[in-house]
N, C-alpha and C positions, 0 to 999 in steps of 0.2 A: 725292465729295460735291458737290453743289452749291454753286454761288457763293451763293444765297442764304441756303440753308443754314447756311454758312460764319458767315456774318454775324450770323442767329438766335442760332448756337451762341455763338462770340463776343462778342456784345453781352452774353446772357444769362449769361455765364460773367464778362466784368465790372462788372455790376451787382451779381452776386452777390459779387463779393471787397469790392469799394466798399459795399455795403449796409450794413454797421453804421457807416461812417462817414456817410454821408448822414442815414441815421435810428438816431441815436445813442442816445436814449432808446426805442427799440424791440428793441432787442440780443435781450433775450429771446423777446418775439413774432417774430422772424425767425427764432430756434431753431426754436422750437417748429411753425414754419409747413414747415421743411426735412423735421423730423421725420414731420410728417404726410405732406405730400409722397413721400416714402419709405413709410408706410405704404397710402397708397394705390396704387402703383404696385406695391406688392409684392402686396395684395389683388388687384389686376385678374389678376394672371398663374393666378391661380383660377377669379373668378367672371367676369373678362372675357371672356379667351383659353380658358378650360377649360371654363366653363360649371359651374362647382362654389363656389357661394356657399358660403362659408366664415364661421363666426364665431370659429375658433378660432386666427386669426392670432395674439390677445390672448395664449396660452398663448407663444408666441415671444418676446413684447415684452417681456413679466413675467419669463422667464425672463432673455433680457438682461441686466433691469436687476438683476435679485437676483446674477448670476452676475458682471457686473463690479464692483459694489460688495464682494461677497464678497473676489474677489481680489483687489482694489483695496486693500483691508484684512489678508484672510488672507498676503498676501507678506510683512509688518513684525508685526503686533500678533498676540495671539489673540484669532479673532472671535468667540468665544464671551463674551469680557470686552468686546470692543468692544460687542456688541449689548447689555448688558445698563445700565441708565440711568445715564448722564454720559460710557460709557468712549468717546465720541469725544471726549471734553474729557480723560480720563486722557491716549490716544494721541494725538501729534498729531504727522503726515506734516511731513517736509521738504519743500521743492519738486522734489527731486530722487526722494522715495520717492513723490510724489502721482504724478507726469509717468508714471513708472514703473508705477507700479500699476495706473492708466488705462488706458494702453497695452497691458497682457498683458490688461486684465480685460476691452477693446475685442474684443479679439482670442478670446478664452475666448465673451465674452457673442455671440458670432455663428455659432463654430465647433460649440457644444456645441446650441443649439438644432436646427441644420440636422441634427445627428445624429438627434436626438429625434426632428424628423419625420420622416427616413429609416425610424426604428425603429418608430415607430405608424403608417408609412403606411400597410403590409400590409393594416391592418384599417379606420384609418377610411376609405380612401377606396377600401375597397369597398363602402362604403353610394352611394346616390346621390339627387340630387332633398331633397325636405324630410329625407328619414332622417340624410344628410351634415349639413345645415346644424343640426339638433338634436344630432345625434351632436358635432359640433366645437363647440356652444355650450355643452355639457356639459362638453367640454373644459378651456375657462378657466374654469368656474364649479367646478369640482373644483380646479384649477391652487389657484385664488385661496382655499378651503376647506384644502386641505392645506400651503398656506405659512401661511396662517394661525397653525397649529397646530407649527412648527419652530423653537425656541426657540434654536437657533443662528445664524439670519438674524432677529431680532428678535420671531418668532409676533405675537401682536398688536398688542405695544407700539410696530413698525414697524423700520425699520432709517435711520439716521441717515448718508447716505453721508461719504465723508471729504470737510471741507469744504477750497474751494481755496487755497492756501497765499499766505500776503501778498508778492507780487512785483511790483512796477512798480504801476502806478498802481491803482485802484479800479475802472476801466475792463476789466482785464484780464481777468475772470473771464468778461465778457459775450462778450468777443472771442472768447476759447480756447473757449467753447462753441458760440457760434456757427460759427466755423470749422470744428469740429467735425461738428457738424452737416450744413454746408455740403457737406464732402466725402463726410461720407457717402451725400447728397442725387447728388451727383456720381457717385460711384461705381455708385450703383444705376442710376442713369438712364441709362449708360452702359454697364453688365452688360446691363439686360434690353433697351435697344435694338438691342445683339451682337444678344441671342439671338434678339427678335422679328426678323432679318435673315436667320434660318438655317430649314433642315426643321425646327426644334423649334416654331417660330410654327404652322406648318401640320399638325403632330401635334396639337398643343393644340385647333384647330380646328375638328379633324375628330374631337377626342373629343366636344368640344361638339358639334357639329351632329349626330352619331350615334356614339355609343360604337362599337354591335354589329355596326356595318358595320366601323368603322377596326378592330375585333379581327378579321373575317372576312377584312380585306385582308390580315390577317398584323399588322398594329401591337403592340407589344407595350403597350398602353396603362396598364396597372398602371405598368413603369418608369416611362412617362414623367411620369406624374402623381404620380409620387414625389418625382423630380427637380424638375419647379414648384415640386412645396410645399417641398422643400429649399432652393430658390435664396430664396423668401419668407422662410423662416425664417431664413436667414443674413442676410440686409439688415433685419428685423424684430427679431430680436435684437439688430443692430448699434443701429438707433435708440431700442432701451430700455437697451440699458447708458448711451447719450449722455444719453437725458432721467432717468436717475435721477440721474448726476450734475446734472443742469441742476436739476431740480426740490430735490434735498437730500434728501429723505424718501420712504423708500418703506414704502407703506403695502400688503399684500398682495391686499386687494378692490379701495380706492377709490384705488390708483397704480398698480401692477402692472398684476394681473387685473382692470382695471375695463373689465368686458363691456359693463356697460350706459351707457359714457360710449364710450370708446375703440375699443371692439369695432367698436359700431353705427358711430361717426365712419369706420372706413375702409372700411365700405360705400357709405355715406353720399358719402364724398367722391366714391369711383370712381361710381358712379350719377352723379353732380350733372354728373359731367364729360365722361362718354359713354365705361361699362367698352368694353375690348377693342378700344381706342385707347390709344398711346402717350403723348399727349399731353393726354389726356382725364381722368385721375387728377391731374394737377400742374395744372392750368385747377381744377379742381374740388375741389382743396384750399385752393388761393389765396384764392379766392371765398369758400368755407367758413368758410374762418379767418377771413378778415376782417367775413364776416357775424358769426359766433359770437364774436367780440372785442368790437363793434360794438356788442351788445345786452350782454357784459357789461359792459362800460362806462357804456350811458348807459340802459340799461333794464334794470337790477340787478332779478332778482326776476321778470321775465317771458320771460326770454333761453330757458328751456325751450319755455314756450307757444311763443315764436319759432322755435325750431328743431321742433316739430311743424309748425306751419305751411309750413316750407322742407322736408321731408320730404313731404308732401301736395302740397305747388307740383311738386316732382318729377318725385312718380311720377304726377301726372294733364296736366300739359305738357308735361316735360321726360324721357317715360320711355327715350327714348334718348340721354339727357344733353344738355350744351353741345355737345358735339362734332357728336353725330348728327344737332342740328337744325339746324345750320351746312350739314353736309355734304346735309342733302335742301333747305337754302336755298339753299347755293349749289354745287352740287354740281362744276361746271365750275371752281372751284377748289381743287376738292380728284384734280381728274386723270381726273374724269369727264364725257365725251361726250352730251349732251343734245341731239335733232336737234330740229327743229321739229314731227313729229308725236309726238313723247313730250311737247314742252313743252307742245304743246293738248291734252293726252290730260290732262298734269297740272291744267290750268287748269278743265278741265272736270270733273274728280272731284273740284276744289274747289267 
């Protein structure tokens, strides 16, 4: 790795442990900014690298969160009585049964998604083109309909996770989630950098650029587009078991399954940032967030109208993200060779 490199990594890895002490009252908006972070990075390994826009990551996230709260709970109480109104005020976790139950429901809320897509991938992602991205936006919109209706994870009255146990200061719940989060942020960025490193980036690739040719060369491309949407679902599940605990409530349409907030958001982000770049999802989350915080805050009531308009900025300026227009601005910093008759060749088709 590179010395400079070295230093990027570094710097940004202790801003990130220092972050909630700096901006103390922001604990939460850093969660949640990890989170998405992680959501967009997991999307890109589809619509970026694969060329398979996806709206059905949302079925992963939701699962997550319903699946670590569950066992977060099902380990000590029954959650059948927890879910039903007040019994998280009946049962109430030690710090040692809360710590505990996190942790296997962490572990469950990432494991059991990535199966799921294993298990549906056979079918949905032999659609392609608009048929995939309706097919998987059906997905979370059924997900979010049939929890709805399951009266053992809360059906519509919602599911109340177990709240964080009173230890050390008031401060502490901000911390343990952020942290949280942090690593999970960590860990993914780290996984899918491995694998953009190896043949699996250049399989991806070349499904996007032409399926029918990369199956003609012998690829086995069904695997491999199994496997993406696995590794998506395991880091997408991991940050919905994180934000149900972070958020307290999970409500099955408008927390879980919410397509039309969530879903959209981690297209949203990867677009903004330049898909099928590394580093073009985590730019384009940041941004995001802090645009979409921005307007809830000080323009309560028009933060929608706002975020159509940053959709529209997008895709008629920015249709190859931040990243893309960096890299045809300045492309000699990004590892590419421009001679002097390419640069008047560009000067003059401007």
């Amino acid at each position: 790795m590179k010395k400079n490199n070295l230093i990027l990594y570094g710097g940004l890895l202790a801003l990130g442990l220092v972050a909630p002490f700096i901006f103390p009252a922001f604990k939460v908006q850093l969660s949640i900014l990890c989170v998405l972070i992680v959501l967009a990075i997991t999307w890109n390994i589809q619509g970026g690298e694969m060329g398979y826009n996806s709206f059905g990551n949302i079925l992963f996230y939701g699962l997550g969160m319903y699946l670590c709260a569950s066992v977060q709970v099902g380990m000590f109480f029954p959650l059948a009585e927890w879910t039903e109104s007040g019994g998280e005020k009946t049962f109430v976790h030690t710090p040692v049964q809360f710590f505990q139950g996190i942790a296997a429901g962490l572990v469950v809320a990432a494991v059991i998604p990535a199966i799921v897509a294993g298990l549906i991938g056979y079918s949905i992602l032999g659609l392609r083109g608009h048929y995939f991205a309706i097919g998987t936006l059906g997905l979370g919109v059924a997900a979010g309909e049939i929890s709805g209706g399951i009266e053992i994870i809360g059906a519509g009255q919602g599911f109340t996770t177990p709240p964080f146990p009173n230890v050390g200061s008031l401060e502490a719940r901000g911390e343990f989630f952020y942290y949280c989060s942090f690593v999970a942020l960590v860990l993914t960025f780290i996984a899918v950098k491995s694998i953009y490193s190896t043949r699996f980036k250049l399989v991806l690739n070349a499904i996007r650029d032409n399926e029918d040719k990369a199956e003609a060369m012998g690829i086995q491309t069904m695997k491999y587009k199994i496997i993406g949407w696995m590794i998506s679902a395991f880091f997408c599940g991991l940050a919905g078991g994180i934000m149900g605990g972070l958020v307290g409530y999970i409500d099955s349409t408008d927390v879980a399954f919410d397509g039309r907030e969530m879903g959209v958001f981690m297209v949203l982000m990867a677009i903004l940032g330049g898909k099928g770049t590394l580093w073009g999802p985590v730019i384009g989350a940041t941004i995001f967030h802090i645009f979409k915080e921005g307007f809830w805050t000080f323009f309560l009531g028009w933060q929608y109208v706002a975020l159509g308009v940053l959709i529209v900025v997008i895709v008629i300026y920015f249709p190859e993200g931040i990243m893309g227009w960096l890299r045809e601005k300045y492309p000699e910093r990004f590892g590419e060779v421009i001679d002097d008759v390419d640069r008047k060749a560009q000067v003059e088709l401007k």
